[in-house]
N, C-alpha and C positions, 0 to 999 in steps of 0.2 A: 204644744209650744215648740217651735223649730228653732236648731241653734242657729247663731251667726256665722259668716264666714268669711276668710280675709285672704286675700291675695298674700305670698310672703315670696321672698329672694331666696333662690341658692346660687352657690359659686357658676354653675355649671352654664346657669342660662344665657341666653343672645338675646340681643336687640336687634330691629329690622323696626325700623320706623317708628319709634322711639313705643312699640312695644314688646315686653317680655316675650322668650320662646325657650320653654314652654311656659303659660303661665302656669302658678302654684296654686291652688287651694288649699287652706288647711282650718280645723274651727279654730275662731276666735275662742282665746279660755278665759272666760267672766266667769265672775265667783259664784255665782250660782250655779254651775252646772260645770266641774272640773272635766278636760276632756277626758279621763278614767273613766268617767259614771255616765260617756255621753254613749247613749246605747242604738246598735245598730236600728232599733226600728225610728228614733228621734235621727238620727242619722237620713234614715230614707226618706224622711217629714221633710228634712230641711232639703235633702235635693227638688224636690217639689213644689217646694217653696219658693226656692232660688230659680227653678229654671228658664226663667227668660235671661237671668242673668247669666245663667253658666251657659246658654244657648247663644250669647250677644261675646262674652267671651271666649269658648271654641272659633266662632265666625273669625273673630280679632288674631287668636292669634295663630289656632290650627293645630293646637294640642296643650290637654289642660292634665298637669299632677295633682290628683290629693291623694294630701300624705296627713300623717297624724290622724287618719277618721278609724274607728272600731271595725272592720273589715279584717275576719278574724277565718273566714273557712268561704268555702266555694261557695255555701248556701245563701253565704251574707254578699258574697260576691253578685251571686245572679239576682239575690233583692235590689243590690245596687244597680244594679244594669237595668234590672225593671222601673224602678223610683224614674228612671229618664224619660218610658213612656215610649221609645224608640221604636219600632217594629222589625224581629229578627229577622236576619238572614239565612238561611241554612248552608252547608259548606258543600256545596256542589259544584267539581268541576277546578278544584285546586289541586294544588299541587303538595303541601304538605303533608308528614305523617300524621296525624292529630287523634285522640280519643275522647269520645262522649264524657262530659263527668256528672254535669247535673241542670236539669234546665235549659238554659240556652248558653251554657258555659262549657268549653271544651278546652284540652290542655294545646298550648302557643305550638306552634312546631317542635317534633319531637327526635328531632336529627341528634346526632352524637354530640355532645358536650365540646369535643375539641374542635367542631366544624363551626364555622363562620355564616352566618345566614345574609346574602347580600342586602342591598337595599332592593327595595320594591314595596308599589302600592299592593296591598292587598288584593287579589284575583286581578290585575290589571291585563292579562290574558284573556279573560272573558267578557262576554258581553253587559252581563249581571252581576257588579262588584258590590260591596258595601258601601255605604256613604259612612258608617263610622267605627271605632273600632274600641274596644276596652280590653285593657292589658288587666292584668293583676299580680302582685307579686304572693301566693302563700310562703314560697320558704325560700330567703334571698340567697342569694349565690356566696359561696365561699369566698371568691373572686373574680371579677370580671361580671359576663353571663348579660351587661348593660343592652336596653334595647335602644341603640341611637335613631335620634330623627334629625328627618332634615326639610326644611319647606322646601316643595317642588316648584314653585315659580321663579324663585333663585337658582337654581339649578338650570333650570330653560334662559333663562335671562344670560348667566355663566356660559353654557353652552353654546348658544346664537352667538356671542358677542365674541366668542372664541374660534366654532367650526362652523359660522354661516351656511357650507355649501353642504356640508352632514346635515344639519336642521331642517333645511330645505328638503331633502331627498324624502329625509325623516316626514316630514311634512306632506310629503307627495305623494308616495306610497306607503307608508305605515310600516308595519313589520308581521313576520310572520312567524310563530314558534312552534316549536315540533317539538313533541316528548313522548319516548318509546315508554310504555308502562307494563309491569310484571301483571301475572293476577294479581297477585294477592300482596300487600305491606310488603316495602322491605326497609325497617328501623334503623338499617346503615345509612342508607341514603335518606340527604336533605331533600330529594324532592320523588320518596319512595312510597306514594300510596300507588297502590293498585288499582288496576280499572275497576276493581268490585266494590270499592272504596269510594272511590272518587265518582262513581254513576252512582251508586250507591243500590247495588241489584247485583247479582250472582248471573241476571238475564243478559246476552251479548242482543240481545232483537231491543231489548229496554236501554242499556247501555247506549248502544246506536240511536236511539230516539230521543234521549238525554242529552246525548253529543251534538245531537242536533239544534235541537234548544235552543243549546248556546250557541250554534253556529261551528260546530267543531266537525272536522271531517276526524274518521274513525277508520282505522286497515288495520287487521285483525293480522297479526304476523305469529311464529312460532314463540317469541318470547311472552307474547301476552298482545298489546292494541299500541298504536299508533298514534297517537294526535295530530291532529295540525289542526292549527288556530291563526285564522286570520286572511288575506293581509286586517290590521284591524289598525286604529290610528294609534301614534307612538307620542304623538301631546293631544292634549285636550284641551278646553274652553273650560275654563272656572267661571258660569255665568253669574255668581253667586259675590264674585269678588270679580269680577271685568276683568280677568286676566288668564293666558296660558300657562298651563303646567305640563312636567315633566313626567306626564302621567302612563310608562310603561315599567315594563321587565327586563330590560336589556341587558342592564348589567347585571343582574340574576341571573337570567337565563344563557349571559354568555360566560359570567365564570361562576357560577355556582350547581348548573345545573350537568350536574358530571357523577355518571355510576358508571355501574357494566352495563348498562342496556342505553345511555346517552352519552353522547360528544357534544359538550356544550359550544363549539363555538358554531353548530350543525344549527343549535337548540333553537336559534335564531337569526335571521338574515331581513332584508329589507322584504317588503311584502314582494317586488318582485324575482324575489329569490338571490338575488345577489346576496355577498358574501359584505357584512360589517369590516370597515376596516379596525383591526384589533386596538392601534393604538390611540382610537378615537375613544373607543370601548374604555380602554385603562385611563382615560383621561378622564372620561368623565366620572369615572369612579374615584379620583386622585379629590374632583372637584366638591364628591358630596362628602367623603369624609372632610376637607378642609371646611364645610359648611353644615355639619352636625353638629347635636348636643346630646353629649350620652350622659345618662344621670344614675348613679348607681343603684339598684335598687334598696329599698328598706321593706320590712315583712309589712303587711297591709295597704302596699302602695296600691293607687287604680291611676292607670293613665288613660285622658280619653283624647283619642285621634281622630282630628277630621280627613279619611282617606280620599278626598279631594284636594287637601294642600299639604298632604303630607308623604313621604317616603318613612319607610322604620326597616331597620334590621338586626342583627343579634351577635355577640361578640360571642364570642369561645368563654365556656368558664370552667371553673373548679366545683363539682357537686358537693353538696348538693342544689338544684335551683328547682324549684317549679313555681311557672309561672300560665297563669291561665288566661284564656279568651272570650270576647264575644264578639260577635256580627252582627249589623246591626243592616236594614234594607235605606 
């Protein structure tokens, strides 16, 4: 017997076309089955159950909460992600610090607490991103620590109708990012995996063959390797909903993407190498937080992202937080 389940309102949410963002799931609680006693495996019944439905509303709205479900450890976390039937991704060729934890669950970027993780689509540097994404909250944040999202076709919309002749450019030649990588982690930096990490081999012949792949050129420098990626396009075609999105790293990569071994405003330029004008840059970052919904987290939250209509990024908090991921192809 699979439970019921019901759309509900928080304060936080937006309208866009006279639907919810994000939508809520949460169980309906009929007396027969109090949500206390409703247990992760009847839980996984009912994502199964529902799925055309929760698949008909992802499409809708581009990111869906459930909250109040028994979602109590990582284990139950990567059951949940399996209940959806999705097919993983594995983390190749990002830029995060991230660790293994169980299944096809690994911990969200694991940058310093007081650092701000910008907006950006999921791997939108490579050629082989996810189509979907699962957040989870195990231990919520003392304060702050909020993963805001923002729909990217509002964004491209805001954009065009503000710097026509940037979108256009943007449009024409794509963009290009460069990121100098150590060997090995470095947990300071937000975008500190190492080349050993991130190819996922100790081999610089394997690494280079990996790099390729995805289309990445590779120069092996004293500090550790090189990236460059691209030029690759900076919107994309949502064929899935007839419309374009804001589907890059820009504003990541130009101000977030900053250690000792990167200059982010380097990190990134138009595909034909020209230089971003910066205050186009801050603008459009002024634009996605004015068109975010950040929802604070609660212990057992799952959030799932369609990474074709969505942007997510991560505020600064108070520990403790950990919150875990999946990828989905």
């Amino acid at each position: 017997m699979a439970e019921s389940l019901v759309e509900t309102r928080i304060p936080q949410q937006k309208h866009y076309e006279s639907k919810p963002f994000p939508a809520v799931i949460s169980p309906s609680s009929s007396p027969a089955i109090p949500i206390p006693a409703l247990s992760p495996l009847l839980f996984t019944q009912t994502i199964k159950t529902h799925k055309p439905y929760l698949d008909s509303l992802l499409h809708e709205s581009g990111a869906v909460l459930f909250r109040g479900f028994p979602v109590y450890s990582a284990d139950e976390f990567n059951d949940f992600v399996e209940a959806f039937g999705f097919d993983e991704l594995p983390y190749v060729g990002g830029a995060a610090p991230r660790s293994s934890v169980v299944g096809r669950v690994f911990t969200a970027n694991e940058s310093p607490p007081d650092q701000k993780i910008p907006f950006h689509h999921e791997m939108a540097q490579v050629p082989e991103f996810p189509s979907k994404l699962f957040f989870y909250c195990e231990i919520e944040p003392k304060s702050g620590g909020e993963t805001p999202i923002v729909l990217s076709h509002v964004v491209y919309e805001r954009m065009k109708e503000k710097h026509p002749e940037f979108v256009q450019r943007l449009e024409e030649h794509g963009l290009l990012y460069v990121r100098v990588l150590g060997e090995d982690d470095d947990p300071s930096s937000p975008i500190g995996r190492g080349w050993k990490s991130t190819f996922l081999t100790q081999d610089k012949n394997v690494a280079e063959e990996r790099a390729a792949k995805l289309g990445m050129k590779l120069e092996w420098t004293e500090e550790g390797a090189k990236t460059i990626m691209g030029p690759i396009p900076a919107i994309k075609y949502d064929e899935s909903r007839n419309r374009k999105v804001w589907f890059n790293s820009m504003v990541a990569a130009y101000t977030g993407w900053e250690d000792k071994r990167n200059d982010p405003r380097k990190a990134v330029t138009f595909g034909d190498g020209k230089p971003l004008p910066e205050d186009i840059v801050h603008d459009c970052l002024r634009i996605l937080e004015e068109e975010c919904v950040a929802v604070p987290w609660q212990r057992g939250d799952v959030l799932l992202i369609d990474n074709w209509a969505v942007l997510h990024s991560r505020r600064p908090f108070d520990p403790p937080r950990r919150v875990l991921a999946s990828l989905c192809k």
